[in-house]
N, C-alpha and C positions, 0 to 999 in steps of 0.2 A: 520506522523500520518494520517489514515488514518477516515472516518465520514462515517455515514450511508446517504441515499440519503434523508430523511427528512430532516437531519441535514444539509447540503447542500441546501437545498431548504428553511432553515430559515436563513442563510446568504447571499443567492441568494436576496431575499426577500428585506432584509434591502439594499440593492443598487439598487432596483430600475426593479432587471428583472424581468419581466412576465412571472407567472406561474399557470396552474389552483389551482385552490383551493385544497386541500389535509389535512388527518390529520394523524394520528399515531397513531397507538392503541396496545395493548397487550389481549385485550381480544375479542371474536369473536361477543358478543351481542352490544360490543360499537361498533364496523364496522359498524354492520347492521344497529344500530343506525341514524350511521352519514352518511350512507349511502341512509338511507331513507329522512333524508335532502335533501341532492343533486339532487336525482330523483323529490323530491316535487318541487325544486329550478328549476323544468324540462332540466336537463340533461340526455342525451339518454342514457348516459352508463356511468358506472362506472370501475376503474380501480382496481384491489386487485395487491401489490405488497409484496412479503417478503424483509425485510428489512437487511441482510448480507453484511459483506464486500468483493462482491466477485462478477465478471458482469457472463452472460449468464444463469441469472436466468431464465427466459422466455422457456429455452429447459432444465432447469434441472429437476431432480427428487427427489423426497423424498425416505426416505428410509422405508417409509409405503409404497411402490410402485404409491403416488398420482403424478402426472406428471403435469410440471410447477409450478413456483415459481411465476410467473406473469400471472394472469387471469383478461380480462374483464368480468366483469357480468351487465347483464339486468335487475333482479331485487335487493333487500335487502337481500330475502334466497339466493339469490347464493353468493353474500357476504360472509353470515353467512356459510354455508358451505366450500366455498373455503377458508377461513381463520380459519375454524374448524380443517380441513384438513392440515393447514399449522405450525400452533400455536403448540407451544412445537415439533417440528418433525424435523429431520435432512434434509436440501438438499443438495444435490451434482450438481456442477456445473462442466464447463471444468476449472475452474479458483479455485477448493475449495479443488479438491484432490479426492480419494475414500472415506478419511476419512467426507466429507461435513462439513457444518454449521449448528448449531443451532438455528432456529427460535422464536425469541422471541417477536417480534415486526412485523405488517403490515402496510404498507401505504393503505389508502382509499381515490383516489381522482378522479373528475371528469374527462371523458375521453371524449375531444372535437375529431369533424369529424376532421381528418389529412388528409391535401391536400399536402403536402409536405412535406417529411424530410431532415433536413437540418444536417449540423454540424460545431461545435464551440468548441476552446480549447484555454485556455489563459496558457505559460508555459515558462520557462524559455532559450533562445537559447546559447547553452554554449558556441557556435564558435563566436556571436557577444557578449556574453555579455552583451545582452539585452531580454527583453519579448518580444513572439511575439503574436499575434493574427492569430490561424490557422482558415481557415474556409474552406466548401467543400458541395457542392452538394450532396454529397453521403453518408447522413444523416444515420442513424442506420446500419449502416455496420461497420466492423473491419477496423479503419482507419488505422492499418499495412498494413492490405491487401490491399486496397485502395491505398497508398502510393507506392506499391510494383507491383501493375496492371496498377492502372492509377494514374502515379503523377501530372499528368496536372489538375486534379479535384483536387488539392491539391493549396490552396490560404492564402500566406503567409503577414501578415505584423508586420514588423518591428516598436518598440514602443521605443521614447527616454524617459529614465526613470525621466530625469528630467521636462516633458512637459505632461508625460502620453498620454493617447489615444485622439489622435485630434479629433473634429468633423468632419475636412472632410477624416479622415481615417476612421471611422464607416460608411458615407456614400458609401466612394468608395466601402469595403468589404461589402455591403448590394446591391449594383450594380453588384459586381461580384458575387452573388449568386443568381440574376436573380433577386430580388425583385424590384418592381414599386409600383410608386405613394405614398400612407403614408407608406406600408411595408420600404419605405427607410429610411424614419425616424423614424419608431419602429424601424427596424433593429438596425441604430447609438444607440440610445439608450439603448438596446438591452446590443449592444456590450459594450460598456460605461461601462453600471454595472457589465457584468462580468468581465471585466479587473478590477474593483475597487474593487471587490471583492476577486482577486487575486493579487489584492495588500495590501489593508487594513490588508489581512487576515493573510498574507504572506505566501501564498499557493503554493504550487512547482505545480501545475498542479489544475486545474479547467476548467472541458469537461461537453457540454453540446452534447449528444448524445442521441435521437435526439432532434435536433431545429426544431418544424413545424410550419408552416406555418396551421394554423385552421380555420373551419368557426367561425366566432366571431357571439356575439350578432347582430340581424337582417340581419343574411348572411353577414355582412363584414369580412372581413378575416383579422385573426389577426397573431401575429408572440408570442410565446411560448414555452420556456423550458421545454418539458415533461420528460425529463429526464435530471436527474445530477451527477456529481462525483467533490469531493474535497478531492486532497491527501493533505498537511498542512506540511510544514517543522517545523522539531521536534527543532530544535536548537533555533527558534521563538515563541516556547510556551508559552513560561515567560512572553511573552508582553500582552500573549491571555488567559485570567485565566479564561473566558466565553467558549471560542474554546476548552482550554484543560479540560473543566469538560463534551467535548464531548465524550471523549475518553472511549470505550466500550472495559472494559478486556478481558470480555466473547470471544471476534472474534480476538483476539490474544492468540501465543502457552503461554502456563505458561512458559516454561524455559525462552522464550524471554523478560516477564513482570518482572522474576525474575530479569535479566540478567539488565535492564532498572533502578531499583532501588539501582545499585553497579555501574552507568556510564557503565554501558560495552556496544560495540553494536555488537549484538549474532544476527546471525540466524541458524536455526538448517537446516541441510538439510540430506539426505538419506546414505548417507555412514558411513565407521568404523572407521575413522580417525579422530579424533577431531584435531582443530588448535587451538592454543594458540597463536597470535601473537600481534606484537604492531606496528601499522597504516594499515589503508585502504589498500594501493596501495601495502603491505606485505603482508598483510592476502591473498589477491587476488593471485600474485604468488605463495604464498605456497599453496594455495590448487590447482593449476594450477599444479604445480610439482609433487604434490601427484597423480592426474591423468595421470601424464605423464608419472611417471614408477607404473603404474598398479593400484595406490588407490582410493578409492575414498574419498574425505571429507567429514565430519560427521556433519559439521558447520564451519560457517563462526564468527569469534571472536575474535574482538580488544578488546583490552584492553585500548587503547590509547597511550600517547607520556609520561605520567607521574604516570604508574601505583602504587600503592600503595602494600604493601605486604597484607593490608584487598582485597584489588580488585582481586589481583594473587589468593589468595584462596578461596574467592568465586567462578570465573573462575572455578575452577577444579568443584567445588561441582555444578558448574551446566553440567559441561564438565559431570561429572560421573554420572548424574541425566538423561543422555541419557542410555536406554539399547542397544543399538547398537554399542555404543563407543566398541571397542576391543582393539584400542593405541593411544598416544597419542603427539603430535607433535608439542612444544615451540619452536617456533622462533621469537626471539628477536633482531632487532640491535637498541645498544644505541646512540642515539644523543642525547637527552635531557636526556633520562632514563639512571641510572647506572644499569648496567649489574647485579652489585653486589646485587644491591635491591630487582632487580627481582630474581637472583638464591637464597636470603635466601627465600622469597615469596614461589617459589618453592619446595623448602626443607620445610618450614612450610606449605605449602597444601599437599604433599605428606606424613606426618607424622601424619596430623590432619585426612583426607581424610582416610588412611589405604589405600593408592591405592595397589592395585594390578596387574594392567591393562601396558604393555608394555609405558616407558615413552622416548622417545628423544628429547634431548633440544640440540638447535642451537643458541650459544649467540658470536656476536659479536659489536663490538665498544666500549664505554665510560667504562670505569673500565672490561674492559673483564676478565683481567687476574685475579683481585680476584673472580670473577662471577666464574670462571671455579673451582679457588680452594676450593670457597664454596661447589658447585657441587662436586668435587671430595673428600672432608673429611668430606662428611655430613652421610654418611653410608647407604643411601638410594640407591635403585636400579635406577638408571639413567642413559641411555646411551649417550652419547656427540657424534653430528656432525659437523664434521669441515668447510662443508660446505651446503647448501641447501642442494643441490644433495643428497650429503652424508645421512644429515639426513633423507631426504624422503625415499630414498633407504632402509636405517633403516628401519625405520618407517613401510613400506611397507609388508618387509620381516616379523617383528616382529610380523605383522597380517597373515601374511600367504598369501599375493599376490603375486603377480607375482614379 
């Protein structure tokens, strides 16, 4: 699950990292408002942000034709204006799509002199099995690219999860990002609370892009997260009832919110092929095979290891809640799942449903052979593949590809 950068910056907060002050609004006279704080508070400048789930705000555009999504402003009217301009309006980002985001919310917070950008990511490393603590010099940039130009600016450590993050690894990674004198112990600190943040939270990824380095109160120079991102593993929700009342419907597709309330994990993507399948690492090849004799996938859609015949035809009805779908492509192997469950499942969304839409089902393992008899004395229009291949090639044809 994915949190707006507010929302990250109030979980930020409770561990300990330093951030300027900021607040949240929906309406463009409370900015100005709290806006006009700040300036009193004698801050040089203020920051206007739109608040989406989605980066490269800063260069996108609204579809009023107003340009940028991130504006500093000098006084409280430019505030009010840039956030006039924002509020209720579509942006388009490189990350949103042509379709963009809906703005409903701005961030208004202090914008300190930036003498440095820095960068910080706490995440999970899958090849050790451990979290690591990334960091890099090459603050506000695209840390792929980064990674992909110069990986030597790329500063890795390794966390044991039974000890978490030592103090003299926040030192060291505060050393290797060039800071001296107290920046080395704001940094460990620093570091400290994001990693506890991404632990307590149980957050698959928490990026602080950028980390500056600022003038502080009386020119001392201080170290601060002006920007943040927290993605939040959905499987850990349950523990988080405060984290999961973060969760904004509005910046997620309906079919996939639908899809989230029947266990299914959907996402829709641009092609005519719908998948119906059961596990991760299946869903994935079968739309991989559909591409590879000519189709494209329409969505990506587990059902899981233990689907239900209510789950099977929900599935469809959200499979056929796409207009693009043109056919559609069940593949099933049972280990834990009977075959047979899922073909009456099938047979009862295809009768409930009125499909009309080209259908091929590929079922093998656990009870196959009554699965196929269900399938074949149900009276429904159903094509059977005997193998991947087979089916997709179906599949494919049935849409009129290649």
């Amino acid at each position: 699950m994915n949190i707006h950068e507010y929302q990250a910056r109030q979980l930020l907060s409770q561990y300990g990292v330093a951030l300027p002050p900021a607040e949240v609004f929906t309406d463009a006279n409370a900015a100005r408002q709290f806006a006009e704080q700040l300036f009193a508070k004698g801050e040089p400048l203020t920051v206007l942000k739109s608040q989406i789930h989605a980066g490269g705000r800063g260069k996108g555009t609204f579809k009023n034709g107003f340009k940028g999504g991130v504006k500093l402003c000098k006084t409280a009217d430019d505030v009010f204006k840039n956030a006039t301009a924002m509020l209720g309006n579509v942006l388009v980002t490189k990350q949103t799509g042509p379709e963009g985001r809906l703005v409903s919310k701005v961030l208004v917070g202090a914008a300190p002199e930036i003498k440095k950008e820095l960068y910080c990511a706490v995440l999970l490393d899958r090849a050790q099995s451990r979290p690591i603590i990334m960091v890099s010099t090459e603050g506000g940039m695209d840390i792929e690219q980064v990674a992909v130009e110069q990986p030597e600016k790329i500063i890795k450590e390794t966390i044991d999860p039974a000890l978490g993050l030592l103090p003299f690894q926040g030192r060291k990674l505060a050393v290797a990002l060039g800071l001296k004198g107290d920046l080395i112990a704001a940094g460990a600190k620093l570091f400290a609370g994001v990693f506890k943040t991404w632990w307590e939270c149980d957050a698959s990824l928490v990026e602080i892009n950028p980390l500056c380095i600022v003038a502080g109160p009386g020119g001392k120079d201080a170290l601060m997260a002006v920007d943040a991102k927290i993605s939040l593993d959905d499987n850990a929700l349950y523990r988080h009832p405060n984290i999961q009342a973060m969760r904004d419907l509005a910046e997620e597709a309906p079919l996939e919110i639908e899809a989230s309330k029947h266990n299914l994990n959907y996402i829709k993507l641009d092609g005519s092929i719908a998948c119906l399948v059961n596990g991760a690492g299946l869903a994935m090849a079968t739309m991989d095979i559909i591409e590879h004799f000519g189709g494209r996938p329409a969505n990506f859609l587990d059902v899981g290891g233990g689907a239900s015949k209510e789950q099977v035809t929900a599935a469809f009805r959200i499979i056929l809640s796409d207009p693009h779908v043109k056919g559609i492509l069940v593949n099933i192997f049972g280990g834990i799942m009977d075959c047979n469950v899922i073909a009456t499942g099938i047979v009862a969304a295809v009768k409930e449903t009125g499909l009309k839409l080209p259908l091929v089902v590929r079922l093998e393992g656990n009870n196959v052979a009554a699965g196929k008899k269900t399938l074949a004395e149900s009276g429904v229009a159903i094509v059977t593949g005997d193998s991947m291949a087979d089916a997709a090639q179906k599949v494919v044809k049935a849409v009129g590809g290649k």
